[in-house]
C-alpha atoms as an extended CHARMM CRD file, in Angstrom:
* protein
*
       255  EXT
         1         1  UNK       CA            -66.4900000000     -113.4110000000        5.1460000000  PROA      1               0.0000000000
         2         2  UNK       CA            -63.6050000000     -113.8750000000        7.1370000000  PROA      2               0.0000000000
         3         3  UNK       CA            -62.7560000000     -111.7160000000       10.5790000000  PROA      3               0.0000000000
         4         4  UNK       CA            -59.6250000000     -110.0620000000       11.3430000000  PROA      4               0.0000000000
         5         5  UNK       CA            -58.9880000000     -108.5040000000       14.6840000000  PROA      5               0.0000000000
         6         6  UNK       CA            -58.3140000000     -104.9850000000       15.0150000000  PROA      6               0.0000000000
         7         7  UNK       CA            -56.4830000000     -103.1720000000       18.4250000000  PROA      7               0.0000000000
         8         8  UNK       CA            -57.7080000000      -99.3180000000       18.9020000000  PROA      8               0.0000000000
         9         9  UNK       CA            -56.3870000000      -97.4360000000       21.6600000000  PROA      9               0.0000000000
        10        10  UNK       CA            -56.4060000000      -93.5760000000       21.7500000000  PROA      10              0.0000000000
        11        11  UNK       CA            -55.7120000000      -92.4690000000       18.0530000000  PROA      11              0.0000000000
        12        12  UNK       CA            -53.5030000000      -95.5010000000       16.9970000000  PROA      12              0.0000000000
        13        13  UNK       CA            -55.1540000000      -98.6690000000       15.3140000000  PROA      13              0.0000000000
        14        14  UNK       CA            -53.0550000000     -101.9200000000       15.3910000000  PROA      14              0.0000000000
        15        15  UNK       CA            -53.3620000000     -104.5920000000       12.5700000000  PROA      15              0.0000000000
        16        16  UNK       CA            -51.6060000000     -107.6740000000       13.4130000000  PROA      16              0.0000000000
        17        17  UNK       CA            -51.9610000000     -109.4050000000       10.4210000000  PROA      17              0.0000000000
        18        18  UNK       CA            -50.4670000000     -106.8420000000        8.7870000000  PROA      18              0.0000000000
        19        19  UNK       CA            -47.6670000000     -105.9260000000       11.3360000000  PROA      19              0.0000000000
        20        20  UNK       CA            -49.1020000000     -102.1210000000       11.0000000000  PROA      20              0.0000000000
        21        21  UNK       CA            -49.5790000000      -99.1960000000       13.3000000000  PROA      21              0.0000000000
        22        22  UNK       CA            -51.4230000000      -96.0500000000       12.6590000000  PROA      22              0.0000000000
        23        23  UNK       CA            -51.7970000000      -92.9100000000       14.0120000000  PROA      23              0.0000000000
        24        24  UNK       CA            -55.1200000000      -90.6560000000       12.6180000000  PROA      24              0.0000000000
        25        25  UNK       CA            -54.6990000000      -92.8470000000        9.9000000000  PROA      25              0.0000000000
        26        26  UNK       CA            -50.8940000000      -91.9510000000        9.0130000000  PROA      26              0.0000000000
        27        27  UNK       CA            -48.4380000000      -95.5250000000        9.4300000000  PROA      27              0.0000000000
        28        28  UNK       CA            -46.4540000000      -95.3690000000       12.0850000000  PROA      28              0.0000000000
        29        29  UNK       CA            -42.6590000000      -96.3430000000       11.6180000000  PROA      29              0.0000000000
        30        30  UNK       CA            -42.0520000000      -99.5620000000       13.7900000000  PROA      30              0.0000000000
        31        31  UNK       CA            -39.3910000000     -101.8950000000       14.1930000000  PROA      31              0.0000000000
        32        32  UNK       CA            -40.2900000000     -105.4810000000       13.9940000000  PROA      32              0.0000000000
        33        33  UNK       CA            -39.4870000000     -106.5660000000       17.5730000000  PROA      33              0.0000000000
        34        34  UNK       CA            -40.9510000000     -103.8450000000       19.3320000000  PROA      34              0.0000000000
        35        35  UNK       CA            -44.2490000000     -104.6090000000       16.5940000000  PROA      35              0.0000000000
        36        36  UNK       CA            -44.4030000000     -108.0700000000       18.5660000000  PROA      36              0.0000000000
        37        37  UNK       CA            -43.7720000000     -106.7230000000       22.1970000000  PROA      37              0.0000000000
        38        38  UNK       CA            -46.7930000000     -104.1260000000       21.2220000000  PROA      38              0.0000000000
        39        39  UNK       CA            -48.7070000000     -106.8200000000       19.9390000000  PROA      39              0.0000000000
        40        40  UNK       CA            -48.2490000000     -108.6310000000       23.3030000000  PROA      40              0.0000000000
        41        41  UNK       CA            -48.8880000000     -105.8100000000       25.3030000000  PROA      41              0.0000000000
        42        42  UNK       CA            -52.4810000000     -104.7710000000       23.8990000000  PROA      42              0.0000000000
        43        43  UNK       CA            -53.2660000000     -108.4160000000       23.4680000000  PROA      43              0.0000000000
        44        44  UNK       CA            -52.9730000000     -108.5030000000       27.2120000000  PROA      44              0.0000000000
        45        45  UNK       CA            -53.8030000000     -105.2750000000       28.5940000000  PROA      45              0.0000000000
        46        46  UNK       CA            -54.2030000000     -104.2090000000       31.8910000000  PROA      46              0.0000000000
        47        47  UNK       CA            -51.9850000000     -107.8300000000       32.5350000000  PROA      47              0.0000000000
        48        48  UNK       CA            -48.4570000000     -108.1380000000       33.6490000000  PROA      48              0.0000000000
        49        49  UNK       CA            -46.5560000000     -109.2250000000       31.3890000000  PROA      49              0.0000000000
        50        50  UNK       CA            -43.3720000000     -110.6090000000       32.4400000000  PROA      50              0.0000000000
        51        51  UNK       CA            -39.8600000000     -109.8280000000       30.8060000000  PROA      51              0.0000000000
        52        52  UNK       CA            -38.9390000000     -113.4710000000       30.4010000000  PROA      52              0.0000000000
        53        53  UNK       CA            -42.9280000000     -113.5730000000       28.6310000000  PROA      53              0.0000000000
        54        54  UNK       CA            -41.9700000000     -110.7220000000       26.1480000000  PROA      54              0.0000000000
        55        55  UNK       CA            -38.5220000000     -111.8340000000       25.1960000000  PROA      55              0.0000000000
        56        56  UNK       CA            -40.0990000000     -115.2870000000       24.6120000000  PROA      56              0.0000000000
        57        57  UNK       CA            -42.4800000000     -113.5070000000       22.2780000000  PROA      57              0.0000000000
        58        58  UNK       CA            -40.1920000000     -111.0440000000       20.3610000000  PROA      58              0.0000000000
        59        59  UNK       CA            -37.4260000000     -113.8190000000       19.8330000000  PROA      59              0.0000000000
        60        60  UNK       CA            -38.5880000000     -117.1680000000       19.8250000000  PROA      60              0.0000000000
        61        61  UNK       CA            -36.0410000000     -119.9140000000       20.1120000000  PROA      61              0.0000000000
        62        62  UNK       CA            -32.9480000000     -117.0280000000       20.7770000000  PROA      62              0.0000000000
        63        63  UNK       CA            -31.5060000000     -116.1540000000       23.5360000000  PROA      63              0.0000000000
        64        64  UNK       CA            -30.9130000000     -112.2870000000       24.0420000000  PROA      64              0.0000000000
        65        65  UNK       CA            -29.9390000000     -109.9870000000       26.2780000000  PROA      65              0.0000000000
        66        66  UNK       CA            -32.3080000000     -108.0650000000       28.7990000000  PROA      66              0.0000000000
        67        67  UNK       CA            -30.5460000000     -104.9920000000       27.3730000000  PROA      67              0.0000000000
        68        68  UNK       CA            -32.3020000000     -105.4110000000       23.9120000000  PROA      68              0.0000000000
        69        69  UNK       CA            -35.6950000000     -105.8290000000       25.4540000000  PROA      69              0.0000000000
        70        70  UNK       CA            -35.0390000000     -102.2550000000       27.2850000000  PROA      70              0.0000000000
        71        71  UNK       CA            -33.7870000000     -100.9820000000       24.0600000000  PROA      71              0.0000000000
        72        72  UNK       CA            -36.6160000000     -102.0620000000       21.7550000000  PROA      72              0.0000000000
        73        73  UNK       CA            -39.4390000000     -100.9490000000       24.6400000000  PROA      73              0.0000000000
        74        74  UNK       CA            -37.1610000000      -97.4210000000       24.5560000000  PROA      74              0.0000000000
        75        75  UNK       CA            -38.1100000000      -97.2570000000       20.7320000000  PROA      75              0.0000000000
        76        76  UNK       CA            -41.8520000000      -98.3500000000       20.8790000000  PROA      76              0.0000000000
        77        77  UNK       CA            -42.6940000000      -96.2640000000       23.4300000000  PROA      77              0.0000000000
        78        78  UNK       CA            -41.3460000000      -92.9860000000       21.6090000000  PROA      78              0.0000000000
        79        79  UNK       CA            -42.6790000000      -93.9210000000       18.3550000000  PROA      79              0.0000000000
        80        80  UNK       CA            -46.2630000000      -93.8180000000       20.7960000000  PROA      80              0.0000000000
        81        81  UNK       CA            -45.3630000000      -90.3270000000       22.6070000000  PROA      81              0.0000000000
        82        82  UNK       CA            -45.5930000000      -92.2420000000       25.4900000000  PROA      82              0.0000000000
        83        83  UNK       CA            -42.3090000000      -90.3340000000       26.9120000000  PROA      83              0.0000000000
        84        84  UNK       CA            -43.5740000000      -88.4630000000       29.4180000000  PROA      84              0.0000000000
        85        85  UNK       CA            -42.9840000000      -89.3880000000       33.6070000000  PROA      85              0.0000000000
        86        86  UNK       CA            -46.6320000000      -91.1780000000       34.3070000000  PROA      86              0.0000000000
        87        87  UNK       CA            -47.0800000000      -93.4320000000       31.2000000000  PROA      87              0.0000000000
        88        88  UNK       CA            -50.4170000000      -93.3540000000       28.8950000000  PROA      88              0.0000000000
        89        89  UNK       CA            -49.4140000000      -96.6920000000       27.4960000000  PROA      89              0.0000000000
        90        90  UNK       CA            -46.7290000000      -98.7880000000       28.4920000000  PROA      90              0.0000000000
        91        91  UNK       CA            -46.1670000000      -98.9010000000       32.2280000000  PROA      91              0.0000000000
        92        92  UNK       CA            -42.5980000000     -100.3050000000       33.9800000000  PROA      92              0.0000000000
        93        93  UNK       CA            -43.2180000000     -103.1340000000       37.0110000000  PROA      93              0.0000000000
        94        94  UNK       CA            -39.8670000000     -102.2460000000       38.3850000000  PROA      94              0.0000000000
        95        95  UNK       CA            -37.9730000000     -106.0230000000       37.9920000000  PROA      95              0.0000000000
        96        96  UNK       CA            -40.9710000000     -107.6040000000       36.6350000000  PROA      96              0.0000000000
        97        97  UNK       CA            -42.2010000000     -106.8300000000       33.7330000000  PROA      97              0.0000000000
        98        98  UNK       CA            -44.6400000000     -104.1820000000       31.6710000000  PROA      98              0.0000000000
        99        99  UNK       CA            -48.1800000000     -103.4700000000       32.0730000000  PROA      99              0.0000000000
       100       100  UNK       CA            -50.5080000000     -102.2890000000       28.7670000000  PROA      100             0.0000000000
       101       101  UNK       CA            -52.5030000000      -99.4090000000       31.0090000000  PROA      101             0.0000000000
       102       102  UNK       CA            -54.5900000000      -97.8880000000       28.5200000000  PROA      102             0.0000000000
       103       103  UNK       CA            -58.1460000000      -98.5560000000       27.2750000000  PROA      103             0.0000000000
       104       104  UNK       CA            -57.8790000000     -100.6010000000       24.4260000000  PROA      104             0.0000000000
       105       105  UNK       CA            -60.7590000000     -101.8940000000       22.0580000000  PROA      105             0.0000000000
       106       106  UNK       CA            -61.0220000000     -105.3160000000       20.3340000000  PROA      106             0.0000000000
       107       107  UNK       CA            -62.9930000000     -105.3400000000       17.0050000000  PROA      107             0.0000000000
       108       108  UNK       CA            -63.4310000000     -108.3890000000       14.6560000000  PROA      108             0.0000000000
       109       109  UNK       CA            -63.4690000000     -106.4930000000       10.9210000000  PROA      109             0.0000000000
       110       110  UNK       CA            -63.8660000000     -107.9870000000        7.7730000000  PROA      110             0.0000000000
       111       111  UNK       CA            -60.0900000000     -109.3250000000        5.9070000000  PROA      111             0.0000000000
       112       112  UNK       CA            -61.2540000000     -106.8410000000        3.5180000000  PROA      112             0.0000000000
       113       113  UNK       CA            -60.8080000000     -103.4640000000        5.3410000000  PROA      113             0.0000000000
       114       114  UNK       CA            -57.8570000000     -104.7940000000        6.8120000000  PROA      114             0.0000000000
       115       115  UNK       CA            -56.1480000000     -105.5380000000        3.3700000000  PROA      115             0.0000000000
       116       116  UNK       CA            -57.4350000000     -101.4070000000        2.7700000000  PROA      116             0.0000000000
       117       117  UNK       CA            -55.4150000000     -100.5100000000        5.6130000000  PROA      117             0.0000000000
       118       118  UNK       CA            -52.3880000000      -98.1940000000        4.6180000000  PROA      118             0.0000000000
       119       119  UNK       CA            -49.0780000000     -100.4210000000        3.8170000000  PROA      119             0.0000000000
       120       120  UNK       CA            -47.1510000000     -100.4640000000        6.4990000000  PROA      120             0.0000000000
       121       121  UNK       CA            -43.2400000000      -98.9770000000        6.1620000000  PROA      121             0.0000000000
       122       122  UNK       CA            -40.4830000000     -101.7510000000        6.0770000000  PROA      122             0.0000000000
       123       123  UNK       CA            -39.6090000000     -101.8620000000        9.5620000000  PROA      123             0.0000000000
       124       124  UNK       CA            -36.3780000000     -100.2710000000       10.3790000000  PROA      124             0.0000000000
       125       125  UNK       CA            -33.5590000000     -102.1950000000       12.1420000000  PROA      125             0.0000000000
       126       126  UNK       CA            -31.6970000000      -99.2740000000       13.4750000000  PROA      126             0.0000000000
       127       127  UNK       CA            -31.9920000000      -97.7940000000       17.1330000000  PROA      127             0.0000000000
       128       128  UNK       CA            -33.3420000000      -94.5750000000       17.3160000000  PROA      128             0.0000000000
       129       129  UNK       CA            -31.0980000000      -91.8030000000       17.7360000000  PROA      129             0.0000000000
       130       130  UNK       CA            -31.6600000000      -88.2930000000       19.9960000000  PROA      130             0.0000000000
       131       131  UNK       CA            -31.1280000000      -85.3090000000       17.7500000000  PROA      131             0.0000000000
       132       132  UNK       CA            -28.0260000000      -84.9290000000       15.7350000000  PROA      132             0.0000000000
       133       133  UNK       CA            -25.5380000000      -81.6740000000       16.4090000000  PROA      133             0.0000000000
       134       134  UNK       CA            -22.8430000000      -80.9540000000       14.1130000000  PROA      134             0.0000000000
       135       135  UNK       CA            -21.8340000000      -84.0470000000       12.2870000000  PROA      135             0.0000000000
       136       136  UNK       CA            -23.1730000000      -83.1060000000        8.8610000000  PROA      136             0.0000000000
       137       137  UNK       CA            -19.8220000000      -83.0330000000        7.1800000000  PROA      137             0.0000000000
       138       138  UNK       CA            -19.1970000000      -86.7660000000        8.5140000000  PROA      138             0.0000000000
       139       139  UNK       CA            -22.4530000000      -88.0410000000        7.6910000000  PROA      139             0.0000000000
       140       140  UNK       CA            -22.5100000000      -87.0820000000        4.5860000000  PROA      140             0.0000000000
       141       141  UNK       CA            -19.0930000000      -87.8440000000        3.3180000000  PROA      141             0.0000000000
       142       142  UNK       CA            -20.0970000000      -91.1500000000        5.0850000000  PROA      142             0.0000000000
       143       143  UNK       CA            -22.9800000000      -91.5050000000        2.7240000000  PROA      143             0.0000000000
       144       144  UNK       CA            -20.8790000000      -90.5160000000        0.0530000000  PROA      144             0.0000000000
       145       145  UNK       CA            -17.9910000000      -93.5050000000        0.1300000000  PROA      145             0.0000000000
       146       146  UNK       CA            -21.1800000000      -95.9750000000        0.9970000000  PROA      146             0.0000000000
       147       147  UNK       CA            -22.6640000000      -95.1640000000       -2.3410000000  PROA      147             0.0000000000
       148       148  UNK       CA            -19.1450000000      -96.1260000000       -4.2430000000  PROA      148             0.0000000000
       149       149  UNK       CA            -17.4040000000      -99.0460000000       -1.7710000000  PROA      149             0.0000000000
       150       150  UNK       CA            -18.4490000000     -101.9000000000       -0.5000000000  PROA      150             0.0000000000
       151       151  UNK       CA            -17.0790000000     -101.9320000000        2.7140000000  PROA      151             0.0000000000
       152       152  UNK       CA            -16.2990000000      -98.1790000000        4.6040000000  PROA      152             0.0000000000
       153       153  UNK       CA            -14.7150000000      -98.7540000000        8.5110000000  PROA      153             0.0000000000
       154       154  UNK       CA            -15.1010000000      -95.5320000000       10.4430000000  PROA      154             0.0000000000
       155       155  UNK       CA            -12.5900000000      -95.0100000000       12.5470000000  PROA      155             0.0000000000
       156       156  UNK       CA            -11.5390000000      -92.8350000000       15.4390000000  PROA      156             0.0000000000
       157       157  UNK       CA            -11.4490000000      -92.0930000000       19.3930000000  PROA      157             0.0000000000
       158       158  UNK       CA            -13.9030000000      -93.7710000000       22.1430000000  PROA      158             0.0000000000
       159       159  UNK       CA            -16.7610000000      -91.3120000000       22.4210000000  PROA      159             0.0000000000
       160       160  UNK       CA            -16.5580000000      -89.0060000000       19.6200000000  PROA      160             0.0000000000
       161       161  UNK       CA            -19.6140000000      -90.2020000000       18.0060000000  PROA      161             0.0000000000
       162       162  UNK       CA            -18.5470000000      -92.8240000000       15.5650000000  PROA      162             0.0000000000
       163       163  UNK       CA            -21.8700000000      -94.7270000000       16.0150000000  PROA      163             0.0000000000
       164       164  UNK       CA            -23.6920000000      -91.4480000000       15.5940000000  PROA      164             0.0000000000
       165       165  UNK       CA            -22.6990000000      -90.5400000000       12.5420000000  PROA      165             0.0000000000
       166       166  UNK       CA            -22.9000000000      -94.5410000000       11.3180000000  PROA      166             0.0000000000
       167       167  UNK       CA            -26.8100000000      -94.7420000000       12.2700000000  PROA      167             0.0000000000
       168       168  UNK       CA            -27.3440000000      -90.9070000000       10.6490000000  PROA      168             0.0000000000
       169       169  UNK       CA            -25.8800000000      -91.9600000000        7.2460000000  PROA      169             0.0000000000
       170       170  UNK       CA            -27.3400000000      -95.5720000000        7.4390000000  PROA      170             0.0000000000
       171       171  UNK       CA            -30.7550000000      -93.7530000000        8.2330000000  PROA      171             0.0000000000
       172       172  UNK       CA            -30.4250000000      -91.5270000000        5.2230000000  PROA      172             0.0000000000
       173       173  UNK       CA            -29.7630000000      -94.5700000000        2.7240000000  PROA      173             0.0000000000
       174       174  UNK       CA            -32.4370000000      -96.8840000000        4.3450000000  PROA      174             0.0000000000
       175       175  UNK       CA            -34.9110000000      -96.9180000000        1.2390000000  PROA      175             0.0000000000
       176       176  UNK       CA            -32.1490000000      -97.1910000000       -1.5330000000  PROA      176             0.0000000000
       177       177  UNK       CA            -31.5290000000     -100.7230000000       -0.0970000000  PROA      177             0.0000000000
       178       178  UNK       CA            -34.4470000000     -103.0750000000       -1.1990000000  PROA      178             0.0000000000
       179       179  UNK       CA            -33.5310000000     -105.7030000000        1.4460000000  PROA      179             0.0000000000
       180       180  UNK       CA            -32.7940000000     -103.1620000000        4.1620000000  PROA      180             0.0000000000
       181       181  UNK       CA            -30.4020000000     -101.8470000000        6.7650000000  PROA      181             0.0000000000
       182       182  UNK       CA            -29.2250000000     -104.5820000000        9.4160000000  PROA      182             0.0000000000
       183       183  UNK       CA            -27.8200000000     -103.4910000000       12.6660000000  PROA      183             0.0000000000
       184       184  UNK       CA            -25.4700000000     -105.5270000000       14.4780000000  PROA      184             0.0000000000
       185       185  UNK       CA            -24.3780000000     -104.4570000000       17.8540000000  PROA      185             0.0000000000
       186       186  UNK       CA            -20.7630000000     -106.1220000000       19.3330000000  PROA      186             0.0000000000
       187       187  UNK       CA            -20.2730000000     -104.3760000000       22.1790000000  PROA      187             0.0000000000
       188       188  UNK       CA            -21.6840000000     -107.2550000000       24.5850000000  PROA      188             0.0000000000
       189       189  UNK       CA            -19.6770000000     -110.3180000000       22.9090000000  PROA      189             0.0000000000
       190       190  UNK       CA            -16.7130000000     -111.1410000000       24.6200000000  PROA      190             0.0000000000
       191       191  UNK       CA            -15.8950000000     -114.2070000000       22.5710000000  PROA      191             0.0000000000
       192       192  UNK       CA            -15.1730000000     -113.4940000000       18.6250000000  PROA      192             0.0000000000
       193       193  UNK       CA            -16.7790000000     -116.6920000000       17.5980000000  PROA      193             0.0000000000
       194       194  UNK       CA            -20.1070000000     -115.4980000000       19.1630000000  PROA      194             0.0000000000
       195       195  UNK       CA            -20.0750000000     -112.8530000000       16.0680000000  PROA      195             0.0000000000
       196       196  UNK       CA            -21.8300000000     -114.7140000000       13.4160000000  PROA      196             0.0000000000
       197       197  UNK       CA            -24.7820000000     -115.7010000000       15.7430000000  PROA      197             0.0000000000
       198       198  UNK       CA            -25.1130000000     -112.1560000000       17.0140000000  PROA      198             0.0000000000
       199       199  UNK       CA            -25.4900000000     -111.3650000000       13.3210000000  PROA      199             0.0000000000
       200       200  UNK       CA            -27.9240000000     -114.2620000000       12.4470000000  PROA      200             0.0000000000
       201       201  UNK       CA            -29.9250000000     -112.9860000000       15.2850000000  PROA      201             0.0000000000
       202       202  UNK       CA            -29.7990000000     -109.2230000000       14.1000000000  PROA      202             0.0000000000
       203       203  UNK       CA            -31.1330000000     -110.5830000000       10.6170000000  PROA      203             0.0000000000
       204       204  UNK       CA            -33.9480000000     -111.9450000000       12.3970000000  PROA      204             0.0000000000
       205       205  UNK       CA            -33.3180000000     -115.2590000000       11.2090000000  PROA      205             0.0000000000
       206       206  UNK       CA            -34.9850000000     -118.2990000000       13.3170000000  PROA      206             0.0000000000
       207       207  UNK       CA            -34.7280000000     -121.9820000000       13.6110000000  PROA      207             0.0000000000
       208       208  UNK       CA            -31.7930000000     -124.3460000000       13.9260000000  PROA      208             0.0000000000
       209       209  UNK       CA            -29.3080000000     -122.6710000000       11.5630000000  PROA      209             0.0000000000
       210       210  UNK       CA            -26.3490000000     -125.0400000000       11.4420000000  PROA      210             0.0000000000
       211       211  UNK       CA            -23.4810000000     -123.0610000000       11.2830000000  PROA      211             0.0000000000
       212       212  UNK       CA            -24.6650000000     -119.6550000000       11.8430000000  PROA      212             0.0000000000
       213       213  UNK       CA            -21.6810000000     -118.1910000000        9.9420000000  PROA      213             0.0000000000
       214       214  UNK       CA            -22.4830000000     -120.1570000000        6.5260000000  PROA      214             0.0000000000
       215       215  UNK       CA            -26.5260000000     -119.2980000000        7.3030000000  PROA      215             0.0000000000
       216       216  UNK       CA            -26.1300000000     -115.1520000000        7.6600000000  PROA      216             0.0000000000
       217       217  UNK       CA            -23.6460000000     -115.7760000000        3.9830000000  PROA      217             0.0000000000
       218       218  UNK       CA            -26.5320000000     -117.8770000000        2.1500000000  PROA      218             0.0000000000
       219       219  UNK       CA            -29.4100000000     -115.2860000000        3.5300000000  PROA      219             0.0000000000
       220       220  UNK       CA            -27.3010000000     -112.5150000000        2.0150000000  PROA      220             0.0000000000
       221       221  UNK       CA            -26.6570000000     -114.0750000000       -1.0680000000  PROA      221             0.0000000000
       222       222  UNK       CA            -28.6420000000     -111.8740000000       -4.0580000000  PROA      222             0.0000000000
       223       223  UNK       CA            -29.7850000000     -109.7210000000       -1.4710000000  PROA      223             0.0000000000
       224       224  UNK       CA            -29.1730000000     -105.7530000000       -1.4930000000  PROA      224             0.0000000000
       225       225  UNK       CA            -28.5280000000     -104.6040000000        2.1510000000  PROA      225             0.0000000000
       226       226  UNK       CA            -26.5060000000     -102.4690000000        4.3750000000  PROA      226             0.0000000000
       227       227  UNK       CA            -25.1870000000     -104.0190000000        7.2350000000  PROA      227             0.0000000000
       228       228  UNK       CA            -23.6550000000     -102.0180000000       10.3240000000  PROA      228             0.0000000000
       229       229  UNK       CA            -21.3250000000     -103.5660000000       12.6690000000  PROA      229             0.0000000000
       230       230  UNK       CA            -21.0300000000     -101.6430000000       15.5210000000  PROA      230             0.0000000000
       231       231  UNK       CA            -18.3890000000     -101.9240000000       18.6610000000  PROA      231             0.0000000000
       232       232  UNK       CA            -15.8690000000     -103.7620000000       16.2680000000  PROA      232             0.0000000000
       233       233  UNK       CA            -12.6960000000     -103.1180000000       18.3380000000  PROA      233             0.0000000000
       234       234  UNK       CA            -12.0730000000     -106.2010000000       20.5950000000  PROA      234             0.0000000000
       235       235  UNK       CA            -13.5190000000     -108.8280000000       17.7910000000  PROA      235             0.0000000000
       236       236  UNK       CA            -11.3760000000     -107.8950000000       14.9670000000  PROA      236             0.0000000000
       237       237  UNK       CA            -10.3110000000     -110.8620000000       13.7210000000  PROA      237             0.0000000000
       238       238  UNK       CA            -13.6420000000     -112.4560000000       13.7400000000  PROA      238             0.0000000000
       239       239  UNK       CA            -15.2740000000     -109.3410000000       11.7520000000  PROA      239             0.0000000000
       240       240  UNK       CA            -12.5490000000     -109.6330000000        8.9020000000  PROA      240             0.0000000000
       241       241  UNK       CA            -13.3040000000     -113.4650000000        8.6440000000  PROA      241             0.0000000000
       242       242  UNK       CA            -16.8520000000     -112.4270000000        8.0240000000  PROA      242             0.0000000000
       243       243  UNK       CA            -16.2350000000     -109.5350000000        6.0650000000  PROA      243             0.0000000000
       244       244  UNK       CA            -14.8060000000     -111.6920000000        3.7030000000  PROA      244             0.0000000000
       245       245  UNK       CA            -17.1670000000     -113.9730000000        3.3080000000  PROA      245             0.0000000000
       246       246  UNK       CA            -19.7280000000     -111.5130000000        3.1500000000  PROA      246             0.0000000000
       247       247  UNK       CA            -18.1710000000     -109.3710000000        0.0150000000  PROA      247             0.0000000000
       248       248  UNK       CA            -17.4970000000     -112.1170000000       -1.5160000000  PROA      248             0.0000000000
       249       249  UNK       CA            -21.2620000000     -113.0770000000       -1.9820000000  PROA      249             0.0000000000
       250       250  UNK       CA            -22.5360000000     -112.2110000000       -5.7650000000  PROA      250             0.0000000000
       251       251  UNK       CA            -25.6970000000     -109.7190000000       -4.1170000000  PROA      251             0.0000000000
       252       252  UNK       CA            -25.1700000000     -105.9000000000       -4.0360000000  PROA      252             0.0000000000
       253       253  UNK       CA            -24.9230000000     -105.5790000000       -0.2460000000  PROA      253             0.0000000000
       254       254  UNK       CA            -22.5490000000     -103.0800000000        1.3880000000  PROA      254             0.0000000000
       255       255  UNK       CA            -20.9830000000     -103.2660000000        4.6970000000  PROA      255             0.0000000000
């Protein structure tokens, strides 16, 4: 019969082949990315393992930023509790890298208990969000106008939460979209024609993809998803171009 590893360390079990977490047996919402960078991690505990290692790992054959490798380790280690000042799983090597620190166990199971293993939650694209103060109202008229257009821009002053109140109502329609939500950040592109690569790289999309533009349209195509452009301000142009060509696709996506 044919052997599957399984990670255990404290009450979480980790099933590669499966891209699943668990907690006392409960799944444990994960994004994919920080999935692989946990992956990594356990794989080599008790090792240092470098930024330029895990960004390597996480997105093969892209180049990112540093900023989303501090982002996604942000979101794995709250969905582990590991939040507190001297880390139970995931310690910083200040420039360096990340070290797995806690005791983890490597057992070889059989495919079968593996494939008995809870099914793991889609994994969500958004970031994680600190709690949400007084922005029902918006998030739910937000929700509202997503449910009946196909495109909703939400407008108003730097800093009064705009993004917020995006993620929130995004969050809230997550499961009604079969394909997903898909998160696309601007705020670090200063040229407008770098937008459709940021977005074939959101999508998670690898490989030489020809003109990255044409590539995010044809994945869409059929597909129902909610896409999110954030930071839209200084690339408008370049996010009307692609808005559309993206309602223009027969699928019931909504942007």
């Amino acid at each position: 019969m044919r052997q599957k590893v399984v990670y255990s360390f404290g009450p979480f079990r980790m099933f590669p082949e499966r891209q699943l977490l668990t907690r006392d047996g409960a799944t444990v919402k994960l994004g994919g990315r920080a999935f692989e960078l946990l992956h990594l991690l356990v794989e080599r505990s008790n090792e240092l393992v470098s930024k330029d290692e895990l960004m390597a790992y996480a997105w093969p054959a892209t180049f990112v930023h540093e900023s989303n490798l501090k982002v996604n380790m942000h979101s794995l280690r709250r969905s582990l509790g590991d939040t507190q000042e001297q880390s139970a799983y995931i310690a910083t090597v200040a420039r360096r890298g990340y070290r797995f620190v806690a005791q983890v166990q490597r057992t070889d199971v059989a495919a079968a208990e593996v494939a008995a293993a809870p099914v793991a939650a889609r994994p969500s694209r958004l970031p994680v969000l600190e709690d949400v103060i007084a922005r029902e109202r918006e998030i739910a008229r937000l929700i509202e106008l997503l449910q009946t257009h196909p495109e909703v821009t939400v407008v108003g002053p730097a800093g009064v939460g705009k993004t917020t109140v995006a993620i929130s109502a995004a969050r809230s329609l997550e499961d009604h979209y079969p394909d997903g939500v898909c998160f696309v950040d601007l705020a670090r592109i200063d040229d407008p024609a770098l937008l459709p690569s940021a977005f074939v790289a959101a999508l998670g999309l690898r490989g030489d993809m020809g003109d990255p533009l044409i590539a995010a349209v044809a994945h869409l195509k059929d597909r129902a998803m909610l896409v999110l452009l954030d930071n839209c301000e200084h690339v408008l142009p370049a996010v009307a171009i692609f808005a559309r060509s993206f309602l223009r696709q027969p699928g019931r996506s909504r942007l």
